[in-house]
N, C-alpha and C positions, 0 to 999 in steps of 0.2 A: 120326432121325439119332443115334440111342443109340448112344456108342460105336464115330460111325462118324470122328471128328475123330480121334481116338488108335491106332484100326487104320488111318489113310492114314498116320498116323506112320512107324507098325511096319513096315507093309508094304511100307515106301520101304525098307527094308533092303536093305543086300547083303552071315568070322572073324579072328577077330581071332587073331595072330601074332609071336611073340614075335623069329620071324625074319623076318619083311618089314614096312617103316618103315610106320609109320601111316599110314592117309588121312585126321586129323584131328590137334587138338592142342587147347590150351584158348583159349580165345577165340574159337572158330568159334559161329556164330549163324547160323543161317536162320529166313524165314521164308513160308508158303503160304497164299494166296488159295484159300479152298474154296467152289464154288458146288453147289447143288441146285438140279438142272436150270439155269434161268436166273438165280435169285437167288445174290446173292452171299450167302453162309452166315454165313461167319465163316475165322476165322484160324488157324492153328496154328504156333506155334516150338517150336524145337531150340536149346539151349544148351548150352556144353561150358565149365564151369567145375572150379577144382582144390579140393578140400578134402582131411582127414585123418582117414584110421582106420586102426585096428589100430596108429598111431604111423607110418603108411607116406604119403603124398603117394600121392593117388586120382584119378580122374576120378570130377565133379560132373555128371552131364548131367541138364538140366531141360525136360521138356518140356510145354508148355500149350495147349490147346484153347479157343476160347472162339464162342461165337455171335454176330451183331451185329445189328443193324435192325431189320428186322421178323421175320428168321427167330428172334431174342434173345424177342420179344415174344409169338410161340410155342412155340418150343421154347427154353426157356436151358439153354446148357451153359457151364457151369467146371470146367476138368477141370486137373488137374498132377497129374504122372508125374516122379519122379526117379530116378535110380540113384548109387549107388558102388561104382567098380568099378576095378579094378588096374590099373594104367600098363602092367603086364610080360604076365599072361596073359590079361588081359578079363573075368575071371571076377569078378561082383557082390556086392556084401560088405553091400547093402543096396538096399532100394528103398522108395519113398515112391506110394502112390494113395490122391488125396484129390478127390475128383468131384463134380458136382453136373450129373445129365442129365436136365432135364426134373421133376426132383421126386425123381430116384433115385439117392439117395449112397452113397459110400465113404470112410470113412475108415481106411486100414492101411498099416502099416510090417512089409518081412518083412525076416528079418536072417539069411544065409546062413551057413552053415557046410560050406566045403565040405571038407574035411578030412575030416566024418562025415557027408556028402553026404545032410546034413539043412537045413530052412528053417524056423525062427519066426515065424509070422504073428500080430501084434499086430491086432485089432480094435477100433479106438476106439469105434464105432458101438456096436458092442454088446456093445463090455468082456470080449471073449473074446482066448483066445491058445491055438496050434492049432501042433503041430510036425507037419511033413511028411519024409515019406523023399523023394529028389529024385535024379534019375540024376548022373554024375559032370559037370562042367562044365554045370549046368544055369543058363542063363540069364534076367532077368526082361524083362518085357514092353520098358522102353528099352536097359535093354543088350543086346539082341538088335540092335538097330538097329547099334550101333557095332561089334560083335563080327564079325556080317556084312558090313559095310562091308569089311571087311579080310579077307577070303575068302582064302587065299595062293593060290589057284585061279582066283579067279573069270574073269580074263582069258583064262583056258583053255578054256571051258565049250562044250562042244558044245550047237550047237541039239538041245533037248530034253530035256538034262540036267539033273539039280535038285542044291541044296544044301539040307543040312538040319542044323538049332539044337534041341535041348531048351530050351522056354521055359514057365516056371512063370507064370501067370495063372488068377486065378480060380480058390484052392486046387488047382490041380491043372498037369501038367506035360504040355505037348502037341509032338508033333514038327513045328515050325514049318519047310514045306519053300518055296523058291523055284525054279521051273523057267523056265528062259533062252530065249526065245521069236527073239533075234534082234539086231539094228543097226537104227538109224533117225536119221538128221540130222531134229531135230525144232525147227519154228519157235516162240520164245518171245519176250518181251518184252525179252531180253537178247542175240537173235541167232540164228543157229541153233546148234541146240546137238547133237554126233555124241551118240549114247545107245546105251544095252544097254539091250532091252525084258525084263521078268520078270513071271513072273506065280503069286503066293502064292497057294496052294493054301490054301482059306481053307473055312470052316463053311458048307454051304448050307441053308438055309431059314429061320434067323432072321433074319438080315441080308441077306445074299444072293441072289441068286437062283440062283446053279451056285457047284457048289464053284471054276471056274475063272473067276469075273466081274472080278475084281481084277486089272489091268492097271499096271504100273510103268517110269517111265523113269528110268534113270541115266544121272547123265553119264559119257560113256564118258573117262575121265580118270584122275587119281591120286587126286582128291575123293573120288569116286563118290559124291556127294550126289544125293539125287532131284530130278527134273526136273518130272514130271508123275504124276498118280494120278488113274486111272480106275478106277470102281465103277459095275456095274450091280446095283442095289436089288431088293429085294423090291417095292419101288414107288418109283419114278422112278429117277435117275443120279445120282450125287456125282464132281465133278472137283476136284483140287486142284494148281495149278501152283505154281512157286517163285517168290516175290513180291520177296524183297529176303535179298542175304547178307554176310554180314563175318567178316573173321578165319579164311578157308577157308588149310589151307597149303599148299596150291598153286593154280600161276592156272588161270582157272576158260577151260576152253578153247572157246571161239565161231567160228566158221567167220563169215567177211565174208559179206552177204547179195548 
């Protein structure tokens, strides 16, 4: 399960736009129930809080991974992912990965400059600091989530069409695509919920088993918060549905059963 709490994050994505109103604000909170195969796994939140850099008023988003029960007792994960990233164009002025999967940590802060469409990566673990060239509006692993969210497109999206983010992870800067598979009124613990199915084109053979195994629902709404996340493993399935939310700014739209 390395690394598999923090990619059902990401991969809930859907840019962000300086001309079309937000589909989030501060105070929004979710959070997902993730099972492997029939165990329930553990949890994962998304927080949207405000802080200050550059002397500017930013977005805070914090997000957390963690295991629980018996899966904690084999496998433990603590994982937090933060970002700062500007009210106006989305673009990340900082990000925070500090991990612990099973025995195998992270701890690094990278600090963007996109002006010289460079990134500083501090390494605590192992006391290094590492400047990268990075393409122009390149995004980090959680503000990719918020940036996509606000696609000015995405309600447009033909089946079959993809959108694509430059997103720095993992020293290096990879083109994070999502291709639109479809609609689906999908039954949840909140109602049914109308969704836009996507599905991230994602790495195969370390984690995955096809580059297209990653399965995603949004709610088809002004949120577009994810619904549900499906993964098929290199060995067995990971499912993550949305467990509980607050502070969404707008209402969260459920069709009567």
């Amino acid at each position: 399960m390395k690394k598999i709490i923090i990619l059902v994050l990401v991969s809930a994505s859907l840019g962000f736009s300086s001309q079309k109103e937000r589909a989030f604000d501060t105070g929004e909170w979710f959070k997902f129930r993730i099972h492997y195969g029939l165990i329930n796994a553990g949890y994962a939140t998304l927080e949207v809080q405000e802080a200050v850099r550059n002397n500017k008023k930013v977005y805070h988003a914090i997000g957390k991974g963690y295991t629980t029960g018996m899966s904690r007792f084999f496998f433990k994960v603590d994982d937090n992912y933060e970002s700062y990233f500007d009210k106006e164009t989305g673009n990340p002025y900082q990000f925070v990965r500090k991990i612990d999967e099973g025995g195998y940590t992270k701890n690094q802060e990278g600090f963007f400059n996109q002006a010289t469409n460079r990134i500083l990566v501090k390494d605590y673990k192992h006391k290094s600091e590492n400047t990268f060239l990075i393409p122009e509006n390149t995004q980090d692993i959680m503000s990719t989530f918020y940036y996509l969210r606000n696609y000015p497109t995405i309600d447009k999206l033909k089946v079959g069409e993809s959108v694509a983010v430059d997103m720095f992870f993992d020293n290096e800067t990879t083109k994070f695509k999502l291709k639109f598979i479809g609609t689906e009124d999908l039954e949840t613990k909140f109602g049914v919920v109308p969704t836009m199915i996507f599905r991230p084109l994602v790495q195969s053979g370390r984690v995955f088993k096809e580059k297209e195994s990653l399965t995603v629902w949004i709610s088809d709404d002004d949120n577009k918060i994810p619904v549900r996340i499906q993964a098929s493993l290199a060995v067995g399935s990971i499912k993550a549905d949305l467990d509980a939310f607050k502070g969404l700014k707008y209402s969260f739209k459920v069709k009567v059963k």
